[in-house]
C-alpha positions in Angstrom: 75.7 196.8 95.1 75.2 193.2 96.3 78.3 192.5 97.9 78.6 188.6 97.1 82.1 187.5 95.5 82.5 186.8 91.9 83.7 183.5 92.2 80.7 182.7 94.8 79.0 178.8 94.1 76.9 176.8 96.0 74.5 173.9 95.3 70.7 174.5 95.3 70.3 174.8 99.3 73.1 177.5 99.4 71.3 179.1 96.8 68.3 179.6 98.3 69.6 180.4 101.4 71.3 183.5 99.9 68.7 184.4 97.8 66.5 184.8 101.2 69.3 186.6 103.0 69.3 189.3 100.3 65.7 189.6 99.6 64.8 190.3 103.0 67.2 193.5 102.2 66.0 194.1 98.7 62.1 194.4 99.0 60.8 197.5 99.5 58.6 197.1 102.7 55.7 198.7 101.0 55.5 195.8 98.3 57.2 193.0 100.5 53.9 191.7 102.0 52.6 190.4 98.5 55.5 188.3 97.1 58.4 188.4 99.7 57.6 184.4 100.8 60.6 183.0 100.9 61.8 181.1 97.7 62.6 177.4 98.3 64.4 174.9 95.8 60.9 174.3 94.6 60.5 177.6 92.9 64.3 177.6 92.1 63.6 174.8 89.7 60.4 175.9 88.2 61.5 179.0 87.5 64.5 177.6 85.4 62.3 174.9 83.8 59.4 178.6 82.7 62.9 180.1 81.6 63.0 182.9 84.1 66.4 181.9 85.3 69.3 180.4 83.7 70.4 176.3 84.3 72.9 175.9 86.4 76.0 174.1 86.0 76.5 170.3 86.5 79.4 168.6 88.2 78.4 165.0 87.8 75.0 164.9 89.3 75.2 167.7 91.4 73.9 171.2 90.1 76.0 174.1 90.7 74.7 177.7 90.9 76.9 180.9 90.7 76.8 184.8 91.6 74.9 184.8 88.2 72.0 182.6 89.1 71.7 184.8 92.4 71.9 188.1 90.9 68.9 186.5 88.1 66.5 185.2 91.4 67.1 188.7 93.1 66.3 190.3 90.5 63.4 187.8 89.8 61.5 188.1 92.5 62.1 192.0 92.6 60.0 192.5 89.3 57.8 190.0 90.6 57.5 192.5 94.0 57.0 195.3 91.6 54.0 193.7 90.0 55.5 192.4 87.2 53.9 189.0 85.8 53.8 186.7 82.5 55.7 188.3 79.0 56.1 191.5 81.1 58.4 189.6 83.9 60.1 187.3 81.0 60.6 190.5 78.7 62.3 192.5 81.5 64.9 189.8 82.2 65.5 188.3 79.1 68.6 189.3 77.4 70.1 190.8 80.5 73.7 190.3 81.4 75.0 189.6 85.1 75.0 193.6 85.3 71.5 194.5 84.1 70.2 192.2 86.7 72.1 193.0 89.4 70.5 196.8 88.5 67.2 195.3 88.3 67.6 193.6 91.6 68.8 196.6 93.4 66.3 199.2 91.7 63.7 197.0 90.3 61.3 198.7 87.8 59.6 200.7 89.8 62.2 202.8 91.2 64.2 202.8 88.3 63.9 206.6 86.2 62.5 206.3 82.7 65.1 206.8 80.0 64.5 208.6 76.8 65.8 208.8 73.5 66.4 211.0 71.0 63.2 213.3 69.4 62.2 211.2 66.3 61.9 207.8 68.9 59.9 209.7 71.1 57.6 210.5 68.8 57.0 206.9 68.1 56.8 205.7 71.9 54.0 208.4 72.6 52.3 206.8 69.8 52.9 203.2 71.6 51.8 204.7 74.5 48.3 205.4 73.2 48.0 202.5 71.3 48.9 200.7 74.6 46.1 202.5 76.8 43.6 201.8 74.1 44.8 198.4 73.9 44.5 197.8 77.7 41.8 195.5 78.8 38.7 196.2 81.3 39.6 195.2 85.0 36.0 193.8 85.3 34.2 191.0 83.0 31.7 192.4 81.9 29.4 191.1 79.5 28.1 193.7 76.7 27.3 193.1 73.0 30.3 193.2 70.7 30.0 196.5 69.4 30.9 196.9 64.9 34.5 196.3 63.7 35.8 199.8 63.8 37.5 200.9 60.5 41.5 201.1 61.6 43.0 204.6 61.7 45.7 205.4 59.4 48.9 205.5 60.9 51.1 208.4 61.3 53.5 209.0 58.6 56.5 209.2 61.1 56.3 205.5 62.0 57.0 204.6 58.7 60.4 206.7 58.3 63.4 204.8 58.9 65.0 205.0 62.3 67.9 203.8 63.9 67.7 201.4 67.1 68.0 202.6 70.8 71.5 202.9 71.9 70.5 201.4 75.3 67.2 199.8 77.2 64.7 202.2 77.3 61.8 201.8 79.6 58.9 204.6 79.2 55.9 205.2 81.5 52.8 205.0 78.9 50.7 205.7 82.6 51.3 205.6 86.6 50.8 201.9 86.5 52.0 200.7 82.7 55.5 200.8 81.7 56.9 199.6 78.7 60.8 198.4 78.3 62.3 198.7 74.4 65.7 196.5 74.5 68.7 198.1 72.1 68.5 195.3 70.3 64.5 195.8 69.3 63.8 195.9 65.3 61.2 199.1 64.9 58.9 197.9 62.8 59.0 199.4 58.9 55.7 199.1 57.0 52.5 199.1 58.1 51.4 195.7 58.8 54.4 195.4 61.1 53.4 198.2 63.0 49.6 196.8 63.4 51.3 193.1 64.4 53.2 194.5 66.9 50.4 196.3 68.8 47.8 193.5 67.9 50.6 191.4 70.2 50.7 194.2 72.8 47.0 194.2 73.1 47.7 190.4 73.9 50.3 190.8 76.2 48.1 193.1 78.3 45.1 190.3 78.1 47.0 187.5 79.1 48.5 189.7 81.8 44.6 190.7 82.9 43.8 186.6 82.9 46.7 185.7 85.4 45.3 188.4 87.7 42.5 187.4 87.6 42.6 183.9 87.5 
């Protein structure tokens, strides 16, 4: 539990200090060498201007910042320590209350145990998960000829039935070092061309992931 007080509220500067006081704590050493500098009211800002965190509250000119905006940059920086990065890093905080990030911040996503639900989603997430693997780009550029359009496989039937939504945010492991979080309030795609947008935007996620790696 981070043990700051409800009511806590400080300008920018207190934030920040905070924030550094807890993530020094929060970080596993292992991963803390890569993106444990510091965070400054620099990044405080930018990070609320990209979305990542949420505005603070004004009291004339001053900006105010509560155990909310805290708990959000712990948990922030956390995914970011677990290697999280671009739609992946917004998707995983977006739509979380002042709980859900506290977890993240404590647990992170690497730590956390993958959650599963009931038999007939399964079924679809394994299918995700090889969709996603076949979907994920080369590590190195390399230059070949574009090889023939391939003919798209026919989907399996199952992924057309109706299903009802998670009950709660599931996060599944399609390998060792790509996970995948479904939010309860995620609309399972019903026909066909749904399902091919949605893993034509996958495939898109993982690419602009790749570029900000590598860039």
């Amino acid at each position: 539990m981070i043990d700051v007080q409800a009511d806590w509220s400080g300008g920018i500067e207190a934030l920040v200090e905070e924030a550094n006081l807890w993530l020094a704590r929060l970080l596993p050493a292992a991963r803390a060498s890569r993106p444990k500098d510091e965070v400054n009211p620099r990044l405080v800002r930018h990070y609320t201007t990209q979305g990542l965190l949420p505005a603070p509250r004004r009291e004339g000119r001053d900006a105010r910042y509560g155990r909310l905006h805290l708990v959000a940059l712990l948990a922030l920086r956390r995914l970011m320590a677990d290697g999280l990065s671009g739609r992946a890093l917004t998707a995983a905080l977006v739509g979380q209350d002042e709980a859900g990030l506290e977890q993240l911040a404590l647990e992170g996503i690497v730590d956390r145990e993958v959650q599963a639900g009931d038999g007939d989603d399964n079924g679809a997430l394994r299918y995700l998960r090889q969709l996603a693997v076949m979907e994920a780009p080369r590590r190195a550029r390399v230059v070949k000829p574009r090889p023939p359009t391939p003919v798209p496989a026919a989907l399996p039937e199952f992924l057309l039935e109706p299903r009802k939504k998670v009950s709660q945010t599931t996060r599944v492991v399609v390998r060792p070092d790509l996970e995948l979080q479904i939010g309860q309030d995620f609309e399972w795609p019903e026909t066909e061309p749904e399902w091919r947008a949605l893993l034509k935007e996958l495939g898109a996620t993982l690419r602009d992931v790749q570029g900000e790696q590598v860039e």
